[in-house]
N, CA, C and O atoms as a CHARMM CRD file, in Angstrom:
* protein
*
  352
    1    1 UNK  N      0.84000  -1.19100   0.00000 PROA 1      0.00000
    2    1 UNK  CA     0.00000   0.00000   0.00000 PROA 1      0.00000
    3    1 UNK  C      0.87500   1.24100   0.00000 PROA 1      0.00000
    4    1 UNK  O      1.98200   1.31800   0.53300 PROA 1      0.00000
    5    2 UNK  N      0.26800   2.16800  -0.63900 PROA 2      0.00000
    6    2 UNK  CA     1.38300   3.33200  -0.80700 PROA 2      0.00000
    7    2 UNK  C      0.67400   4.84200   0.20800 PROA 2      0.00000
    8    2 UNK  O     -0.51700   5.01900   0.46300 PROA 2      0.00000
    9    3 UNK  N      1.34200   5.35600   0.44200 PROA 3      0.00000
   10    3 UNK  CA     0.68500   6.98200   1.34300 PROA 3      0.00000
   11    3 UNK  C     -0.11900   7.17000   0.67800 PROA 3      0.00000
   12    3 UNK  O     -0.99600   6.41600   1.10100 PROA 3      0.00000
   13    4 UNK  N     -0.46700   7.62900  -0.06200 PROA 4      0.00000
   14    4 UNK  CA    -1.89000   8.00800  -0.62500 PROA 4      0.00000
   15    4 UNK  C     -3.09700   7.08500  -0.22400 PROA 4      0.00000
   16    4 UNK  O     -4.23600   7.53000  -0.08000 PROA 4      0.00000
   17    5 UNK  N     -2.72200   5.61300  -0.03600 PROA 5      0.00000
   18    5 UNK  CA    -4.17400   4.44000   0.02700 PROA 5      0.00000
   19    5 UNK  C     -4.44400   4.36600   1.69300 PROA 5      0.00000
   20    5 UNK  O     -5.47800   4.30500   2.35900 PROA 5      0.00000
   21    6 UNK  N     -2.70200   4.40800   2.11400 PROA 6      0.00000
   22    6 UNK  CA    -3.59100   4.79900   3.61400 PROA 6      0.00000
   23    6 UNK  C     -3.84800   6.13600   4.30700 PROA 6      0.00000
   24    6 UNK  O     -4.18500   6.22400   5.48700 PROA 6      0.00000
   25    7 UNK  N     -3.70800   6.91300   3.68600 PROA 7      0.00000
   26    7 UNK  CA    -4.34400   8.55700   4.28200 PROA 7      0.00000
   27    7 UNK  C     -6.23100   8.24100   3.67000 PROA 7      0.00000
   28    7 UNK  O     -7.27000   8.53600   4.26100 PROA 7      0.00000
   29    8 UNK  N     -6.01700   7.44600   2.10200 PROA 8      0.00000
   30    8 UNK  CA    -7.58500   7.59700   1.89100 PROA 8      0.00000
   31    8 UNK  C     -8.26600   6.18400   3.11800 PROA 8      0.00000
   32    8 UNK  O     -9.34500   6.43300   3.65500 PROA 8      0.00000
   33    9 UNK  N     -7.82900   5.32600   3.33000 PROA 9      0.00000
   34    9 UNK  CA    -8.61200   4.68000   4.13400 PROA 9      0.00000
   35    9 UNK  C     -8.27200   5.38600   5.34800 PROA 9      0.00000
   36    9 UNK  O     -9.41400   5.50800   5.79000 PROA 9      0.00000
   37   10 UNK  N     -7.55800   5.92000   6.17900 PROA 10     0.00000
   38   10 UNK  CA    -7.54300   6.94000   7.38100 PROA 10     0.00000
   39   10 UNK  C     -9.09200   7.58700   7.41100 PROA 10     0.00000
   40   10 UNK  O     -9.94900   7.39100   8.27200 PROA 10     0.00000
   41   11 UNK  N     -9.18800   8.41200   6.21100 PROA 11     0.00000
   42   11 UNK  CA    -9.96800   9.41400   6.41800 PROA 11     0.00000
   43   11 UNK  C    -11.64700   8.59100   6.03100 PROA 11     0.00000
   44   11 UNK  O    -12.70000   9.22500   6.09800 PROA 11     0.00000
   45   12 UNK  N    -11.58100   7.27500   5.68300 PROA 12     0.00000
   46   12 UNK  CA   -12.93200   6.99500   5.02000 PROA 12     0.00000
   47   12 UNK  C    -13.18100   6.22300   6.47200 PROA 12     0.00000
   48   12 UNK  O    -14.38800   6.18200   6.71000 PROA 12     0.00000
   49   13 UNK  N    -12.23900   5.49600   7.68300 PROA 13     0.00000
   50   13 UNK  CA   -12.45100   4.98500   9.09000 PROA 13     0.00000
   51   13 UNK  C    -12.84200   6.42200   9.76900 PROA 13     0.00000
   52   13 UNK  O    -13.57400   6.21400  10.73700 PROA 13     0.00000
   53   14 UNK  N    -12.67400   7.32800   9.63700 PROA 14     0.00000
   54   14 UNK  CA   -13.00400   8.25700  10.52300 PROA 14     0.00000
   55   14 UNK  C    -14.25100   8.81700  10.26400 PROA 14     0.00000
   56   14 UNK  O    -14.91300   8.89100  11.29900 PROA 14     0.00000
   57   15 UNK  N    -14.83500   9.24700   9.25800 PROA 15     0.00000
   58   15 UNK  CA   -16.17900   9.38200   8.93700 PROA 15     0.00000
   59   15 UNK  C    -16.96200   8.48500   9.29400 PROA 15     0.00000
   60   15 UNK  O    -16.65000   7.29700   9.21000 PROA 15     0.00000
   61   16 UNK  N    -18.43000   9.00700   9.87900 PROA 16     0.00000
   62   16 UNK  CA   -19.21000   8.29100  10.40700 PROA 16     0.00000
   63   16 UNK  C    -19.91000   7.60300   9.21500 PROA 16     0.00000
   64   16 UNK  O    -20.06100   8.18000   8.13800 PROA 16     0.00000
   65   17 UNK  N    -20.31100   6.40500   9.44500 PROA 17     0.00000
   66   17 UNK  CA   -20.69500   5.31500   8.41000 PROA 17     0.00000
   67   17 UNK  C    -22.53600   5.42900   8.49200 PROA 17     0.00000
   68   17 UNK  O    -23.31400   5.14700   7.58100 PROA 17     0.00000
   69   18 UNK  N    -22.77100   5.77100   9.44000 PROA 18     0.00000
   70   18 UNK  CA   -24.14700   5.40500   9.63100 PROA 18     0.00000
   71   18 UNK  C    -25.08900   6.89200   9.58700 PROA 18     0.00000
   72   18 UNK  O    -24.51000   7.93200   9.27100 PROA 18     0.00000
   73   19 UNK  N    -25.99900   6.90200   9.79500 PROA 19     0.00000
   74   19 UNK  CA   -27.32600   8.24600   9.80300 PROA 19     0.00000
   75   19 UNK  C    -27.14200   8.40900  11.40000 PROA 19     0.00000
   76   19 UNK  O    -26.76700   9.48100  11.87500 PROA 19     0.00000
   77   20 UNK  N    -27.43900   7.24000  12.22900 PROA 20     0.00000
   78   20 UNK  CA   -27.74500   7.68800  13.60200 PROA 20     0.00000
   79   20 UNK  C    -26.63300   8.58000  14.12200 PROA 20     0.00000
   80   20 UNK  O    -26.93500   9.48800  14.89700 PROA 20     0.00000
   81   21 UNK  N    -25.21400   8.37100  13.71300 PROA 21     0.00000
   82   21 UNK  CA   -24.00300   9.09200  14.03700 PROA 21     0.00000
   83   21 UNK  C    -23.87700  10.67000  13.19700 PROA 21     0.00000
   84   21 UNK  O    -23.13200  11.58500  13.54700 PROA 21     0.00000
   85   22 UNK  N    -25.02700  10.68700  11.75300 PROA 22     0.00000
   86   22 UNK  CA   -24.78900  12.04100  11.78700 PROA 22     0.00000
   87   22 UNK  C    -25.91800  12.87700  12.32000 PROA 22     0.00000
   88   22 UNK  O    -25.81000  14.10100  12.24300 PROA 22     0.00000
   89   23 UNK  N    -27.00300  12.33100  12.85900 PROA 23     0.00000
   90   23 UNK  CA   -28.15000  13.10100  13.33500 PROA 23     0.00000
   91   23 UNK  C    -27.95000  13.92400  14.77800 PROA 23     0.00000
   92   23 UNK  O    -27.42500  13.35200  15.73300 PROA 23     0.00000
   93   24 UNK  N    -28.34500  15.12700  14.85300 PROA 24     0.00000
   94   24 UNK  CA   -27.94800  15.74200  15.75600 PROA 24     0.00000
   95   24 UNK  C    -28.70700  15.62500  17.29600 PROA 24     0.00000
   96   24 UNK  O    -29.93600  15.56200  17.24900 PROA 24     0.00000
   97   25 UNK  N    -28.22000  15.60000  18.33400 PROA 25     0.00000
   98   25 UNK  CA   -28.79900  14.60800  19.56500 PROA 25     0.00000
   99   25 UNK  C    -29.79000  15.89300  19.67900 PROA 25     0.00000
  100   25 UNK  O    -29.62100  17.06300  19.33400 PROA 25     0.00000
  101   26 UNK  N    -31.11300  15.09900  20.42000 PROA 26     0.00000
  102   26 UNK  CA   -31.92900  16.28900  20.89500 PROA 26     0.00000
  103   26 UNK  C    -31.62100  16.87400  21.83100 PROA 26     0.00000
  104   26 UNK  O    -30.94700  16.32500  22.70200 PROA 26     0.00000
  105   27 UNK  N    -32.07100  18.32200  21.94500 PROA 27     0.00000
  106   27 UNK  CA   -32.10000  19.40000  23.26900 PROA 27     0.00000
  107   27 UNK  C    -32.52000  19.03400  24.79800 PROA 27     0.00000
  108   27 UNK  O    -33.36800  18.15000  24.91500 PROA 27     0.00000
  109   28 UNK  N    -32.18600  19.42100  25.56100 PROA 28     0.00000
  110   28 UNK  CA   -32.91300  19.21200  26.76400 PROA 28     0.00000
  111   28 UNK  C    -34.48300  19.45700  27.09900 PROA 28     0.00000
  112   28 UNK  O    -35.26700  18.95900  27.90700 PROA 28     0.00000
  113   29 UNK  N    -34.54800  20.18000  26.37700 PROA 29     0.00000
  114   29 UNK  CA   -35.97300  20.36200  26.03900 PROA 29     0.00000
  115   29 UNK  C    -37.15100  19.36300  25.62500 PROA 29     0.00000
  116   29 UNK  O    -38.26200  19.15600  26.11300 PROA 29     0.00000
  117   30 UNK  N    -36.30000  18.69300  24.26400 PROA 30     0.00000
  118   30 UNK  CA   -37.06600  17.90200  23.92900 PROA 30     0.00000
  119   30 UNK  C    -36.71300  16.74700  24.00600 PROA 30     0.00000
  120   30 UNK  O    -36.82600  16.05900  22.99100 PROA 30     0.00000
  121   31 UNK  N    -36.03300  15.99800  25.54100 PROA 31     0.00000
  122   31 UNK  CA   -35.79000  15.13300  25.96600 PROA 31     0.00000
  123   31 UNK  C    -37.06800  15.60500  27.26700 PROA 31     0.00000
  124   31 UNK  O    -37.93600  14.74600  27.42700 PROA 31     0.00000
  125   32 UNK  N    -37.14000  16.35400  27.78400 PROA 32     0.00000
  126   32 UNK  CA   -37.71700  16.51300  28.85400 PROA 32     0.00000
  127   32 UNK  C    -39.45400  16.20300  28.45900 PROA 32     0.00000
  128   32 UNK  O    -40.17200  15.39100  29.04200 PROA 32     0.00000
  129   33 UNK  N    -39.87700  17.16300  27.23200 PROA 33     0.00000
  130   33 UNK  CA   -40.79800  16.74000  26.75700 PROA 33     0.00000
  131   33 UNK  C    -41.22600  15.90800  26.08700 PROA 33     0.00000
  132   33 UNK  O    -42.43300  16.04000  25.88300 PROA 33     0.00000
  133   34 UNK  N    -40.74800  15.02700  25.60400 PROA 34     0.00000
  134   34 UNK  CA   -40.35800  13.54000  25.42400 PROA 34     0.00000
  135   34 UNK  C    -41.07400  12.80900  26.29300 PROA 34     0.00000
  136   34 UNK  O    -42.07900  12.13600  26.06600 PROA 34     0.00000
  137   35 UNK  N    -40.31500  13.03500  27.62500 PROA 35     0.00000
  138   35 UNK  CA   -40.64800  12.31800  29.55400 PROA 35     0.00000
  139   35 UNK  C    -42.10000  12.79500  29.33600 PROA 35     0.00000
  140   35 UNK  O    -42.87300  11.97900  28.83400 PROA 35     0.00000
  141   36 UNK  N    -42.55200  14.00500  29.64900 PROA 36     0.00000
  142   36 UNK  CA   -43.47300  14.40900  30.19100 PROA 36     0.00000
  143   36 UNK  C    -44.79400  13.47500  29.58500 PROA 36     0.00000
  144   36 UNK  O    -45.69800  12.92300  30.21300 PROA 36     0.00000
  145   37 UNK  N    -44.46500  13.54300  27.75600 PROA 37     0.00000
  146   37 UNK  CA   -45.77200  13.12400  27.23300 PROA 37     0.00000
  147   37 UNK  C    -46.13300  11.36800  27.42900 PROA 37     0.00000
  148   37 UNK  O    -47.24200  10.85600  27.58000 PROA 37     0.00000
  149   38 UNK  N    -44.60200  10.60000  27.35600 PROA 38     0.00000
  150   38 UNK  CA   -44.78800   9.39900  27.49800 PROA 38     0.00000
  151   38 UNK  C    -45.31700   8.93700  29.21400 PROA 38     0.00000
  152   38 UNK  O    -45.71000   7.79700  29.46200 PROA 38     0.00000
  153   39 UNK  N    -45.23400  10.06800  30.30800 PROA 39     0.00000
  154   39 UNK  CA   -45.68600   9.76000  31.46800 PROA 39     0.00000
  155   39 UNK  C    -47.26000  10.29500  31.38900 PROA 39     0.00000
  156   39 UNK  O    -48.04300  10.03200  32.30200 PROA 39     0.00000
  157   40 UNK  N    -47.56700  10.88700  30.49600 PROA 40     0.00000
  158   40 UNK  CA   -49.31400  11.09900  31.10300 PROA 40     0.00000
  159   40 UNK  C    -49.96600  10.28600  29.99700 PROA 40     0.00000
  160   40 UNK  O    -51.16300  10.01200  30.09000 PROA 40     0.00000
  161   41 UNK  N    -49.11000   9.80700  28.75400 PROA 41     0.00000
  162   41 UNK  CA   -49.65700   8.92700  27.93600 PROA 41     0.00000
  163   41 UNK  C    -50.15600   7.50700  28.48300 PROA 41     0.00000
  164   41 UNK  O    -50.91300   6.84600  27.77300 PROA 41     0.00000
  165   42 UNK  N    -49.86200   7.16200  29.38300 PROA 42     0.00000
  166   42 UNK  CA   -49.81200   5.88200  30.44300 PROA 42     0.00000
  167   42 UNK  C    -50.99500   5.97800  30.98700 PROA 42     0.00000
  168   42 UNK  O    -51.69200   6.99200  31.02300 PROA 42     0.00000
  169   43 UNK  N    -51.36600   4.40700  31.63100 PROA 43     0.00000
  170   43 UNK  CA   -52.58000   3.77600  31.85700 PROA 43     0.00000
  171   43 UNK  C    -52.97400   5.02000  33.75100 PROA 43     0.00000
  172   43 UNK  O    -52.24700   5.24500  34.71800 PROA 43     0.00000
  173   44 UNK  N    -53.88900   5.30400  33.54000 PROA 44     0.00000
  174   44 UNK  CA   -54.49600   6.01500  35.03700 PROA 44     0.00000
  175   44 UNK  C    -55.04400   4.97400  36.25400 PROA 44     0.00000
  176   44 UNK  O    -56.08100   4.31100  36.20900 PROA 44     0.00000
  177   45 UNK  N    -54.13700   5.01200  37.26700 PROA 45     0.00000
  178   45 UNK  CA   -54.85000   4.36200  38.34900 PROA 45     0.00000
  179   45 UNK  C    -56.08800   5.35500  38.82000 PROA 45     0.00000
  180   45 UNK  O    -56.21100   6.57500  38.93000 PROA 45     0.00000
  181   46 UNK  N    -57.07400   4.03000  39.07800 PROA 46     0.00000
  182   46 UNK  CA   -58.20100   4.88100  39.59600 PROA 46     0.00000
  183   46 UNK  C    -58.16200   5.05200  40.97900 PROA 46     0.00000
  184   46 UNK  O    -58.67800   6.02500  41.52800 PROA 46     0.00000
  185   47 UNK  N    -57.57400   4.15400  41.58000 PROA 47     0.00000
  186   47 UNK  CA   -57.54400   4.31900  43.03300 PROA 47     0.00000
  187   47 UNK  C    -56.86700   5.41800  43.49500 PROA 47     0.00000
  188   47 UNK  O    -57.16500   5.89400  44.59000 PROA 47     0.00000
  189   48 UNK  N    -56.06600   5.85100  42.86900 PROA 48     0.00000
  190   48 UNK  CA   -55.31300   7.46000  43.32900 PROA 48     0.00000
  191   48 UNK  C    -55.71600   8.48100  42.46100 PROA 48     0.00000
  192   48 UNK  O    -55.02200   9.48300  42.28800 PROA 48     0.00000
  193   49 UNK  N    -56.94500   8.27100  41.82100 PROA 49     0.00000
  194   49 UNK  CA   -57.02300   9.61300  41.16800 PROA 49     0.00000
  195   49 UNK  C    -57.72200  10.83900  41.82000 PROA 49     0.00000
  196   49 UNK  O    -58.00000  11.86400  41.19800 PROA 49     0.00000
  197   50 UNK  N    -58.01200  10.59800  43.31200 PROA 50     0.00000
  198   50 UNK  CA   -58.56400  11.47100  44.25800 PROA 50     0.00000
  199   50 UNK  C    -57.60500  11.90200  44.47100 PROA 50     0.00000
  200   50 UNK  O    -57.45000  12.38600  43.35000 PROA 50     0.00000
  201   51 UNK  N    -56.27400  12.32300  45.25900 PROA 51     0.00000
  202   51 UNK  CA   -55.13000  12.72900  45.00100 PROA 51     0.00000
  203   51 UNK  C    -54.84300  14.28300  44.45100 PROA 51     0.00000
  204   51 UNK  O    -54.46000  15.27500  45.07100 PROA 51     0.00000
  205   52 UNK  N    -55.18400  14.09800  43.03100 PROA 52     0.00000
  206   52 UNK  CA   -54.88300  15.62300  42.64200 PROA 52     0.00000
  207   52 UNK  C    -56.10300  16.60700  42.85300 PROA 52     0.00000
  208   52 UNK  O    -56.12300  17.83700  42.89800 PROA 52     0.00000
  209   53 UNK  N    -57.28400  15.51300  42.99000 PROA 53     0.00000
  210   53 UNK  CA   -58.51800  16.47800  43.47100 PROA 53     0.00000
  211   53 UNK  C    -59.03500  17.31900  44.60500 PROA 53     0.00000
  212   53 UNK  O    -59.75200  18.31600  44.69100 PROA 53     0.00000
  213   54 UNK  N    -58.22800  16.32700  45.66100 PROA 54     0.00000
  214   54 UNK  CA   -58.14800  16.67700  47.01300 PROA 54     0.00000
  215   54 UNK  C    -57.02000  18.16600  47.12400 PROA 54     0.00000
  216   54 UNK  O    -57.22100  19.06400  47.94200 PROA 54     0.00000
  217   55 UNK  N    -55.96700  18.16700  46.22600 PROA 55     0.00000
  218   55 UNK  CA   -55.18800  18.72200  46.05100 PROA 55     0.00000
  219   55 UNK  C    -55.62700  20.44600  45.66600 PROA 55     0.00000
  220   55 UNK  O    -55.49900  21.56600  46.16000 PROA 55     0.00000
  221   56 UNK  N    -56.21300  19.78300  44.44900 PROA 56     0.00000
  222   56 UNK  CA   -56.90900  20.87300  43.38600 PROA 56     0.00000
  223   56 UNK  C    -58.17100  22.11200  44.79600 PROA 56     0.00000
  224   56 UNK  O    -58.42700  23.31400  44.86200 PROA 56     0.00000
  225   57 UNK  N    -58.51100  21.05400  45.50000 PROA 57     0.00000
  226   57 UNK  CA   -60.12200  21.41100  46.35800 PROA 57     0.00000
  227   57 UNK  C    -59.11200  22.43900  47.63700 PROA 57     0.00000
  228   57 UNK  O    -59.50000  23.58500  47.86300 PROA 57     0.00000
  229   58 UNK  N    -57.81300  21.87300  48.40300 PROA 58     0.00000
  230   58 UNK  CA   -57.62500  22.57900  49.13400 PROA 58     0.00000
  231   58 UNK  C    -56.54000  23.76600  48.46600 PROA 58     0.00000
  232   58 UNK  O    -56.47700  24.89500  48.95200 PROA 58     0.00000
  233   59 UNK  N    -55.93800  23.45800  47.61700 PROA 59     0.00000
  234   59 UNK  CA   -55.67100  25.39200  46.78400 PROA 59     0.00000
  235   59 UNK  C    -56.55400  26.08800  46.53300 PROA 59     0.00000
  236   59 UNK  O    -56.35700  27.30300  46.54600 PROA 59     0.00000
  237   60 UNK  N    -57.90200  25.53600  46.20200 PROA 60     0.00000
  238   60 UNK  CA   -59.19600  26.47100  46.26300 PROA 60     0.00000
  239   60 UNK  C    -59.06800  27.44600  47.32100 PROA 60     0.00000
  240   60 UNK  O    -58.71600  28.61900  47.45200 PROA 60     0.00000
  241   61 UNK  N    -59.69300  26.05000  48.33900 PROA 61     0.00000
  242   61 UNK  CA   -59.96900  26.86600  49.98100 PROA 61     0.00000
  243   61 UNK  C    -59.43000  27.51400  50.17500 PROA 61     0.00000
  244   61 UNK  O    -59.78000  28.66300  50.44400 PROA 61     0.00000
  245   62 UNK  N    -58.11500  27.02400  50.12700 PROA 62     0.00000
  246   62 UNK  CA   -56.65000  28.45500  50.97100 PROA 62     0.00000
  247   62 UNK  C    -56.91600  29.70800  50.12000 PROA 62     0.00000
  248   62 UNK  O    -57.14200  30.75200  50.73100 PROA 62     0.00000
  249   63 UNK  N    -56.91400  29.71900  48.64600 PROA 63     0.00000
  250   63 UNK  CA   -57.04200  30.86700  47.98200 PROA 63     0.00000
  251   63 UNK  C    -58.96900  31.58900  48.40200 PROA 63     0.00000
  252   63 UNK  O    -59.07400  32.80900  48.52800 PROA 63     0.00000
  253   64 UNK  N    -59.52100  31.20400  48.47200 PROA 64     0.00000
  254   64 UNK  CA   -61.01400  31.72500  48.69600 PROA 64     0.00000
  255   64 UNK  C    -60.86600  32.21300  50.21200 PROA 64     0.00000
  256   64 UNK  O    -61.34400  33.22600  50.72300 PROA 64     0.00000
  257   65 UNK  N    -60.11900  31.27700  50.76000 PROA 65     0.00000
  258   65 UNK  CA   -60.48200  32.22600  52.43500 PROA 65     0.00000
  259   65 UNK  C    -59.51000  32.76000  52.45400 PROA 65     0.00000
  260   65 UNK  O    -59.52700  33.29900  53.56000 PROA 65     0.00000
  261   66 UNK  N    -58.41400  33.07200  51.88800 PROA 66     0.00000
  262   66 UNK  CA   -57.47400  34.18400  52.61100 PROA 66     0.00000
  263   66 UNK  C    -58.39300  35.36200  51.54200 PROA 66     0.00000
  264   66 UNK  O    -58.79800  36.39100  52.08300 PROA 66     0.00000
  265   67 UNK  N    -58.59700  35.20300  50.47000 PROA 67     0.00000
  266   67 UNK  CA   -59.12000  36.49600  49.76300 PROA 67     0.00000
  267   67 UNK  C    -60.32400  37.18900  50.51100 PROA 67     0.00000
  268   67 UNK  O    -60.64000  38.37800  50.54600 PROA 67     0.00000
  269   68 UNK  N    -60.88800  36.10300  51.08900 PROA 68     0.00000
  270   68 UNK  CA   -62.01600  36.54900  51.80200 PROA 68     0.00000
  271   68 UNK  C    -61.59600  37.22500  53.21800 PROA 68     0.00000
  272   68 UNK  O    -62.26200  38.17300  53.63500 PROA 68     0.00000
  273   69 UNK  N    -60.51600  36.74600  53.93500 PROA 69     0.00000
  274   69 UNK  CA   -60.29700  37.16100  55.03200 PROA 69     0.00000
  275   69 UNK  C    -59.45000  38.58000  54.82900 PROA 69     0.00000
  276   69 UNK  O    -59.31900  39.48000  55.65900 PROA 69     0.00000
  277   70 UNK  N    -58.89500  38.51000  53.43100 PROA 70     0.00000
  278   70 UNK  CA   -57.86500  39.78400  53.29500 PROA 70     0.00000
  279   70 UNK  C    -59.60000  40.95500  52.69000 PROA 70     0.00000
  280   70 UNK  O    -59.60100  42.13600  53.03900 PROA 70     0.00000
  281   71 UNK  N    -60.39000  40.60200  52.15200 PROA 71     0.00000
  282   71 UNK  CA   -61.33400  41.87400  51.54900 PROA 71     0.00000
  283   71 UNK  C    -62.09000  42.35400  52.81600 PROA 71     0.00000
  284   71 UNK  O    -62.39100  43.53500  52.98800 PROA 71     0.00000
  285   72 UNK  N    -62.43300  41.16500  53.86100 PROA 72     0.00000
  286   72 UNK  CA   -63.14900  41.66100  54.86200 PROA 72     0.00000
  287   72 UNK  C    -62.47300  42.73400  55.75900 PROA 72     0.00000
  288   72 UNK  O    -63.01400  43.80000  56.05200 PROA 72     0.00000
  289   73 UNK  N    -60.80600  42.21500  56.30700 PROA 73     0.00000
  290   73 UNK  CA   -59.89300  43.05200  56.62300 PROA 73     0.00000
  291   73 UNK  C    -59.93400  44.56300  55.65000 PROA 73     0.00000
  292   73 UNK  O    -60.43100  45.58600  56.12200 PROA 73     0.00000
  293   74 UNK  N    -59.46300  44.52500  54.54000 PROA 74     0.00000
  294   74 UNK  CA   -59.40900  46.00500  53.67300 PROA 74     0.00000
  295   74 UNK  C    -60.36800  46.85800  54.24300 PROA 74     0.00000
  296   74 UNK  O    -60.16200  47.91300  54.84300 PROA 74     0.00000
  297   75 UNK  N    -61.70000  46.16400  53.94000 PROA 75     0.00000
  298   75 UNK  CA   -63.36200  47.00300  53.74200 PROA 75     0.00000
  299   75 UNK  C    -63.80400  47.49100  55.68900 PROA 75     0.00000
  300   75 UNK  O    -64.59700  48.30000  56.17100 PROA 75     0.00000
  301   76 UNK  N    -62.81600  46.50600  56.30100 PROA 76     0.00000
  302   76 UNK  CA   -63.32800  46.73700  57.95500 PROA 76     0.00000
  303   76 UNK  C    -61.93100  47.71100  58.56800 PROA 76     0.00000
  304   76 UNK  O    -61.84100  47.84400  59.78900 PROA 76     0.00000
  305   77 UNK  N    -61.16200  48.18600  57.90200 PROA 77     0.00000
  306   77 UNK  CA   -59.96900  49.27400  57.74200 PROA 77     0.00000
  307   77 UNK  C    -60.60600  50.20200  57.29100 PROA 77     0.00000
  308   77 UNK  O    -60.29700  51.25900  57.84200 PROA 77     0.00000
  309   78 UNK  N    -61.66500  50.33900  56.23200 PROA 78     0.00000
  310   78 UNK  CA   -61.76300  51.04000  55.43200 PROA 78     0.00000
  311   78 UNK  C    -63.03500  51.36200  56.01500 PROA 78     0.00000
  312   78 UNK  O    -63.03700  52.55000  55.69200 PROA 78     0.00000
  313   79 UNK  N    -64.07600  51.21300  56.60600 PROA 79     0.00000
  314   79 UNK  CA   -65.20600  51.52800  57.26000 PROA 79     0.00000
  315   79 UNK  C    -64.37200  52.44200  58.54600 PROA 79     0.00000
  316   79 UNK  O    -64.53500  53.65700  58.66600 PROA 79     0.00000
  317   80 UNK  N    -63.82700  51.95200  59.09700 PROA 80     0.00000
  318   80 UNK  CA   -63.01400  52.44900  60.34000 PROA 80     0.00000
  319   80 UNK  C    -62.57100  54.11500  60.30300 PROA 80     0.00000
  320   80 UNK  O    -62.81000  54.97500  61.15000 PROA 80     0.00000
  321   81 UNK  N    -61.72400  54.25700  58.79600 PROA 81     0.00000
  322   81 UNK  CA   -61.04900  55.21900  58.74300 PROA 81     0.00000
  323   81 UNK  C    -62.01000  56.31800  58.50000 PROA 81     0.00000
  324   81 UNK  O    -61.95000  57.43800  59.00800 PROA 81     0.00000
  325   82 UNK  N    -62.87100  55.89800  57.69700 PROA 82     0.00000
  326   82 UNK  CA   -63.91700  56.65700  57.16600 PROA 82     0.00000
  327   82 UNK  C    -64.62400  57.54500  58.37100 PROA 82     0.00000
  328   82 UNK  O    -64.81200  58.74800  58.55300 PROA 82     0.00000
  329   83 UNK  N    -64.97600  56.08300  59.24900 PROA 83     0.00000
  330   83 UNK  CA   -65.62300  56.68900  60.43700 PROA 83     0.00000
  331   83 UNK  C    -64.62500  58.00100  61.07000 PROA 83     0.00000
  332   83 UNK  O    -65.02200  59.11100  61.42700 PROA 83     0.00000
  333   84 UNK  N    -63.34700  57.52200  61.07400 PROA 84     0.00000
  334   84 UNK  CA   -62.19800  58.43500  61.81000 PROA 84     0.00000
  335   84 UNK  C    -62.58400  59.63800  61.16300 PROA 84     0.00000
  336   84 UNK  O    -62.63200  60.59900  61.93200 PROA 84     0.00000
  337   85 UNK  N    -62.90600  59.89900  59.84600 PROA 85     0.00000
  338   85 UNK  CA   -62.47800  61.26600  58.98000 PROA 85     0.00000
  339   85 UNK  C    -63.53600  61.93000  59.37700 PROA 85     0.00000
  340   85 UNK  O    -63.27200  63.03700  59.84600 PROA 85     0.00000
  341   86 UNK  N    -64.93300  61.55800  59.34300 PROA 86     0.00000
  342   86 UNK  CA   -66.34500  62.12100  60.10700 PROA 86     0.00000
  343   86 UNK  C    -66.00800  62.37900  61.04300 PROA 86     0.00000
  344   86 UNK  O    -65.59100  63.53200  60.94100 PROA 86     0.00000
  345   87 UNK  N    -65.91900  62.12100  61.78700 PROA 87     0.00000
  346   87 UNK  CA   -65.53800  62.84300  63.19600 PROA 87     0.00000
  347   87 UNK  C    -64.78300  64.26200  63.26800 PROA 87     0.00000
  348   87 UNK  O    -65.29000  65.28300  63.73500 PROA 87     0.00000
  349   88 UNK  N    -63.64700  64.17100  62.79400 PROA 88     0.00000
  350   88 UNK  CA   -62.88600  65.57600  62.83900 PROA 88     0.00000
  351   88 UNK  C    -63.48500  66.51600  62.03600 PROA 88     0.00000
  352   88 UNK  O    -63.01700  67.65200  61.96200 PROA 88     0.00000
């Protein structure tokens, strides 16, 4: 074999032979979303599907009674001061 036959087989071992080696790897992104869809694509237990409802019901509550406890507070500040300003 002469320099020329092995620089050309050098360079034809180093090139990738296949598609999967020239395709470019996916992002983190769409590895992540990848995960996400193949996990809700999956079979639903029924026995735990109360779980996110119970979940869903007490972020309600907490959000409805503090709003409620923060408007009653504002409006019972705000009756108060009012009263204060009548007076003087």
């Amino acid at each position: 074999m002469s320099a020329n036959d092995l620089e050309n087989q050098e360079k034809l071992e180093s090139q990738p032979t296949s598609d999967s080696e020239n395709s470019v790897k996916p992002t983190r992104r769409e590895v992540i979303k990848e995960q996400v869809f193949s996990h809700f694509n999956g079979k639903v237990e029924s026995r735990d599907g109360y779980i996110p409802l119970l979940a869903c019901c007490f972020v309600t509550g907490l959000t409805d009674g503090t709003i409620y406890n923060c408007m009653y507070s504002v409006l019972k500040n705000y009756s108060r001061m009012m009263m204060l300003m009548r007076r003087k």
